[in-house]
C-alpha positions in Angstrom: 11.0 19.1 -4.9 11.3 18.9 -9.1 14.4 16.9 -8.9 13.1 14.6 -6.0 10.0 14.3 -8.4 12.3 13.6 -11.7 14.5 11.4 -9.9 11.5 9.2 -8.6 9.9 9.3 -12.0 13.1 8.3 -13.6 13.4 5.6 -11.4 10.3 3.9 -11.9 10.7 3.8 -16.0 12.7 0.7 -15.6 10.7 -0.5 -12.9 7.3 0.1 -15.2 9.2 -1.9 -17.8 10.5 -5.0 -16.0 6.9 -6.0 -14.9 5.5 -5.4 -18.1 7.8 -7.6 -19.5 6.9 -10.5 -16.7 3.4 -9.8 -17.1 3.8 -10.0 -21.0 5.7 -13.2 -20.9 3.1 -14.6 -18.4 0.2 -14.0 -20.5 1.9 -15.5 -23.6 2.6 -18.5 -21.8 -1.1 -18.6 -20.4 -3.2 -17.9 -22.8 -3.3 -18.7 -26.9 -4.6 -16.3 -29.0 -5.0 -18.9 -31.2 -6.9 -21.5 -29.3 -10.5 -20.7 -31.0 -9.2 -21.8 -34.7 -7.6 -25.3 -33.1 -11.5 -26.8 -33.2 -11.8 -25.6 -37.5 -11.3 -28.4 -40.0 -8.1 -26.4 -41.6 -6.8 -26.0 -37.9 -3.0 -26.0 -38.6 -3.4 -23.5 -42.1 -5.7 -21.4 -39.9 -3.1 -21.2 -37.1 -0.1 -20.9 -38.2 -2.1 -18.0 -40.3 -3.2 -16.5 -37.6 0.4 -17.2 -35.5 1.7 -14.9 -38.6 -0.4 -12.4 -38.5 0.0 -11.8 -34.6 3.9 -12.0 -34.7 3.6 -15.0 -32.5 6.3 -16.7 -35.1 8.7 -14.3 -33.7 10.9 -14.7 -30.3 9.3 -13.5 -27.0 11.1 -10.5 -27.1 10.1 -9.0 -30.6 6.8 -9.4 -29.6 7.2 -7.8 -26.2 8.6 -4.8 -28.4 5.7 -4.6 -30.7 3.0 -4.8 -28.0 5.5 -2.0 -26.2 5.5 0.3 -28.5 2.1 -0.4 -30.2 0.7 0.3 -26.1 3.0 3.7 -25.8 1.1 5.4 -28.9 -2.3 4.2 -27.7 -2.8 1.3 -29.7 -3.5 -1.5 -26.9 -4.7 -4.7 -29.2 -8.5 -5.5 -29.8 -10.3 -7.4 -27.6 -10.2 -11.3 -28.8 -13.8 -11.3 -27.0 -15.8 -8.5 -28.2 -13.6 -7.1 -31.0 -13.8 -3.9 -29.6 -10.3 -2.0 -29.3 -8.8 -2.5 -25.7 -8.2 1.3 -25.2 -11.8 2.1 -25.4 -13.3 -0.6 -23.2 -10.3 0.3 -20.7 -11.1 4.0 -20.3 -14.9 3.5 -20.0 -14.1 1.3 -17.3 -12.1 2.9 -16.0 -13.9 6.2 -15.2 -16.5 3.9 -13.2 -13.6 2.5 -11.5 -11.9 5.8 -10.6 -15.6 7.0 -8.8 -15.2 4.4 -6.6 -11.5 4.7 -5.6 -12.2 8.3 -5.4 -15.3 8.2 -3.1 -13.8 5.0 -0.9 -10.5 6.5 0.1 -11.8 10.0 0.8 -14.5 8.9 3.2 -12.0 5.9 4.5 -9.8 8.4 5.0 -11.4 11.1 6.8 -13.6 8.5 9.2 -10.3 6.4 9.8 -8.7 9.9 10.7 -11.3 11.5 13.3 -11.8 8.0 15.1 -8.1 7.0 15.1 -7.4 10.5 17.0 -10.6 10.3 18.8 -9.3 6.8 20.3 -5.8 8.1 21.2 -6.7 11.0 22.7 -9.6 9.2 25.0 -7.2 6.2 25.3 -9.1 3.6 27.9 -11.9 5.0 27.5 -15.5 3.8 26.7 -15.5 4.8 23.1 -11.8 4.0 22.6 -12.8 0.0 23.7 -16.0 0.4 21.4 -14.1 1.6 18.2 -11.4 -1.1 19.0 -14.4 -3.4 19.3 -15.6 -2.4 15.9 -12.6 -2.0 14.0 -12.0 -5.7 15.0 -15.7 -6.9 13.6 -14.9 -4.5 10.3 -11.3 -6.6 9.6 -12.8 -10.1 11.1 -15.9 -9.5 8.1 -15.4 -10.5 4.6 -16.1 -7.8 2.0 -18.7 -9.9 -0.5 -20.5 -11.1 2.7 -20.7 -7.6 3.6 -21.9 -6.8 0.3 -24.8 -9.4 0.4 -26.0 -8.7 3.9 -26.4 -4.9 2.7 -28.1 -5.8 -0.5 -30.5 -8.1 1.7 -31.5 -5.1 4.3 -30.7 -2.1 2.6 -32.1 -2.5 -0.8 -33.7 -5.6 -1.3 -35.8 -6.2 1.7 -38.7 -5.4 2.8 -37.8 -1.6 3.7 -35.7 -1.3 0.6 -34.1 1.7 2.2 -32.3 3.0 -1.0 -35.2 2.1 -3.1 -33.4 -0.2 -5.9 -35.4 -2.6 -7.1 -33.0 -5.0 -8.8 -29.4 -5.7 -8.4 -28.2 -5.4 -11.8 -29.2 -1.6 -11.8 -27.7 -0.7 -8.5 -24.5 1.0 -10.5 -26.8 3.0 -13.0 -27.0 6.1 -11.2 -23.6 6.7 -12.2 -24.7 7.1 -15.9 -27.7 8.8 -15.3 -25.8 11.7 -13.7 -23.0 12.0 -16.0 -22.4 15.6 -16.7 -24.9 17.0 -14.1 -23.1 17.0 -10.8 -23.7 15.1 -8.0 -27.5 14.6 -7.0 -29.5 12.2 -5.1 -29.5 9.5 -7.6 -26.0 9.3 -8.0 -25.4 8.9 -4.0 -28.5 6.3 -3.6 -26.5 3.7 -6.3 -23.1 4.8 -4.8 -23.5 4.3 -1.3 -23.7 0.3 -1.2 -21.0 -0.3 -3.3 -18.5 2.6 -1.5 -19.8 1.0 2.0 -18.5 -2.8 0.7 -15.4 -1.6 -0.3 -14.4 0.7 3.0 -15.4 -1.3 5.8 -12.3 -3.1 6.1 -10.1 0.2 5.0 -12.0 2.3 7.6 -11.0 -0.4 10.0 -7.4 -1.0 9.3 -6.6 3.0 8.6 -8.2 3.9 12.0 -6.4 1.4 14.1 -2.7 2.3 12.0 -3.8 6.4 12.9 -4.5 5.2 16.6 -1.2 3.8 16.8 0.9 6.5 15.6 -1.1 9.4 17.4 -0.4 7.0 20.8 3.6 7.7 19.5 3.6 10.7 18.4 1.1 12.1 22.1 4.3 10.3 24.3 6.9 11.8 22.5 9.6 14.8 23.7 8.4 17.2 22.1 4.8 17.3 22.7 5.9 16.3 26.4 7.4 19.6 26.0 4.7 21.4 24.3 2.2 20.4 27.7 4.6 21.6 29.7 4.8 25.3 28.3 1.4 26.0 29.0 -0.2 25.3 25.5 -3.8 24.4 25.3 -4.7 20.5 24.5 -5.9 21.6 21.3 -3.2 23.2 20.3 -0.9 20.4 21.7 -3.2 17.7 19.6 -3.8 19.4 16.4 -0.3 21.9 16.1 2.0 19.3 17.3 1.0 16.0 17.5 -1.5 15.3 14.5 0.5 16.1 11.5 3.6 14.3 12.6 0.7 11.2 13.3 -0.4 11.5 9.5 3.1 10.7 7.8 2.7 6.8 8.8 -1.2 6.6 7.7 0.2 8.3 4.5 2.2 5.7 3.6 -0.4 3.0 4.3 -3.2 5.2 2.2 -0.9 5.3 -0.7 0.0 1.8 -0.9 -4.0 0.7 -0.3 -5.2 3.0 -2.9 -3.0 1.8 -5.3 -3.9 -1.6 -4.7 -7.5 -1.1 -4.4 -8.2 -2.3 -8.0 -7.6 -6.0 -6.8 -10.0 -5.3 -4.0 -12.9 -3.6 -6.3 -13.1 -7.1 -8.2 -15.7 -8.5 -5.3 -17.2 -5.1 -5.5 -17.6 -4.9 -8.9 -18.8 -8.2 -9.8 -21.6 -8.3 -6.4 -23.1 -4.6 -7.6 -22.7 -5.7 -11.1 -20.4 -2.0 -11.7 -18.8 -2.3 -15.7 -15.4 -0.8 -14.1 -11.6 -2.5 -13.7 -12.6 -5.4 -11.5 -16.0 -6.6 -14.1 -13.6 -6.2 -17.4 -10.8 -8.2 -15.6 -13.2 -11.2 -14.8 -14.6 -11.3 -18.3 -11.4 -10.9 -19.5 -9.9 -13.9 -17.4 -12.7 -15.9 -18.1 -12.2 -15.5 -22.3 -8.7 -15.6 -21.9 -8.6 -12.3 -23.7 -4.6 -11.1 -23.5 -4.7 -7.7 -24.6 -7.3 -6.4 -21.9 -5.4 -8.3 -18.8 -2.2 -7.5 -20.4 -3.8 -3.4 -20.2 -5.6 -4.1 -16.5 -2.0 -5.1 -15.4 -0.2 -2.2 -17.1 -2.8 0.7 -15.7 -2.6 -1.0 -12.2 1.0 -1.2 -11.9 1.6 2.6 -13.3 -1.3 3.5 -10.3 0.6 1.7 -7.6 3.7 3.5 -8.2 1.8 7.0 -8.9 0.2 7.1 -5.5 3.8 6.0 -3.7 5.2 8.7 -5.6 2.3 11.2 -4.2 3.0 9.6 -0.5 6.5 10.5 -0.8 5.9 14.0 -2.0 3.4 14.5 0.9 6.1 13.5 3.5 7.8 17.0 2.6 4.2 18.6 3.1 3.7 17.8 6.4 6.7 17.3 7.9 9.4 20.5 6.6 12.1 18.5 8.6 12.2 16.0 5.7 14.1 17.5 2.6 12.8 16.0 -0.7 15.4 17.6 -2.8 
């Protein structure tokens, strides 16, 4: 397991690197740092002062080093729209961010599981035809229209159900608890947001675990296990369901990992300063360094969460050797 580990770590250093390059060369030819000082009346001394002073004089690749290294020891640029250092901004919103991925693929996860098994083992039935029904609706509905049909009945209606009175302070309950566990207040401000961003997952995850417990229930081996004797549970849970989570793995890995393109409707509806908000501003001001550090912390997660998915193979299945 260490040298699978090493070996997969190993190979996604050059990996890491090759789309950093593309998405440094990208944003250099996108954006100009320099674009604010072309309106001055001493435009071309202020800009070819400023061109110096960023080491945008130099070839593409000299400044890819320099932003490189500079990012490797922590130093990530400033902000060209706040001033504020990139680093900073980045890890504040990035532990709003992480609460949401957290709490979305956990729940996802364990609803997707029990109503994915649930359907295959009551195939045809009643309920299997009324989560397929659902699952269906979940996919079919946009996440932002989602988001403003729960804003409308759940908190800003006449019932107000979760008691918020305006939308811009639906996300503060996530500061107010910081640093005193988990209480009421924290749940009422999380629950819309984490709801927008796993009806779709809870959709797509159940109907992928459906399908492989439907493979994994007509398979040899279980065959084999009915025939000895064994009770259905023991058939279903010993036999059948860990083999049917090595698939949905893979898919939770890969969706988690992407999941910070997905919170950017979140985000921006529930008004939530995480990933999604800064990249918005940032696209919007054109500010380099903090799409340039969105890209870079996105890409590292993507491959983190493969690499968890591939370790997790050897977990539930022995018969695959990691080593």
């Amino acid at each position: 397991m260490p040298t699978f580990i090493f070996r997969r770590v190993a190979a996604s250093i050059p990996v890491l690197i090759v789309a950093s390059f593309v998405a440094f060369w990208s944003i250099r030819l996108t954006f100009d740092p320099t674009a604010k000082y072309r309106t001055s009346r001493d435009a071309a001394h202020l800009v070819a002062e400023k061109r110096k002073e960023l080491g945008l004089d130099r070839s593409i690749f000299v400044q890819y080093w320099r932003w490189l290294s500079g990012f490797v020891h922590g130093d990530w640029g400033t902000s060209s729209r706040t001033g504020d250092r990139v680093f900073t901004m980045v890890r504040a919103a990035f532990g709003n961010t992480l609460q949401l991925i957290i709490w979305g693929a956990v729940i996802a996860a364990i609803v997707a599981i029990i109503l994915g098994v649930y359907s295959a083992v009551r195939q045809y039935s009643i309920s299997d035809y009324a989560f397929t029904g659902l699952s269906y609706v979940g996919l079919a509905m946009p996440p932002f229209w989602f988001a403003l049909v729960a804003i409308e009945f759940l908190a800003v209606g006449p019932k107000n159900v979760f008691n918020l009175n305006h939308p811009i302070l639906y996300f503060v309950g996530l500061h107010s608890s910081a640093g005193e566990g988990i209480d009421l207040d924290y749940v009422r401000h999380l629950v819309l947001p984490v709801m927008t961003l796993t009806v779709q997952i809870i959709a797509s995850w159940s109907r992928f675990e459906r399908s492989a417990m439907l493979d994994v229930l007509n398979s040899d081996y279980v065959r084999t296990a009915r025939a000895k004797g064994l009770r259905p549970r023991q058939v279903i849970f010993r036999h059948a369901f860990r083999n049917a989570l090595i698939p949905l793995v893979t898919v939770i890995a890969i969706d988690a990992g992407a999941l910070f393109g997905g919170l950017i409707i979140t985000e921006f509806i529930f008004s939530v300063p995480g990933m999604g908000r800064l990249f918005i501003d940032a696209l919007t001001a054109g500010d380099a360094y903090v799409i340039l550090a969105w890209l870079m912390v996105g890409a590292f997660f993507v491959i983190l969460f493969n690499l968890i998915a591939d370790v997790l193979y050897g977990v539930l299945d022995p018969r695959i050797r990691l080593g």
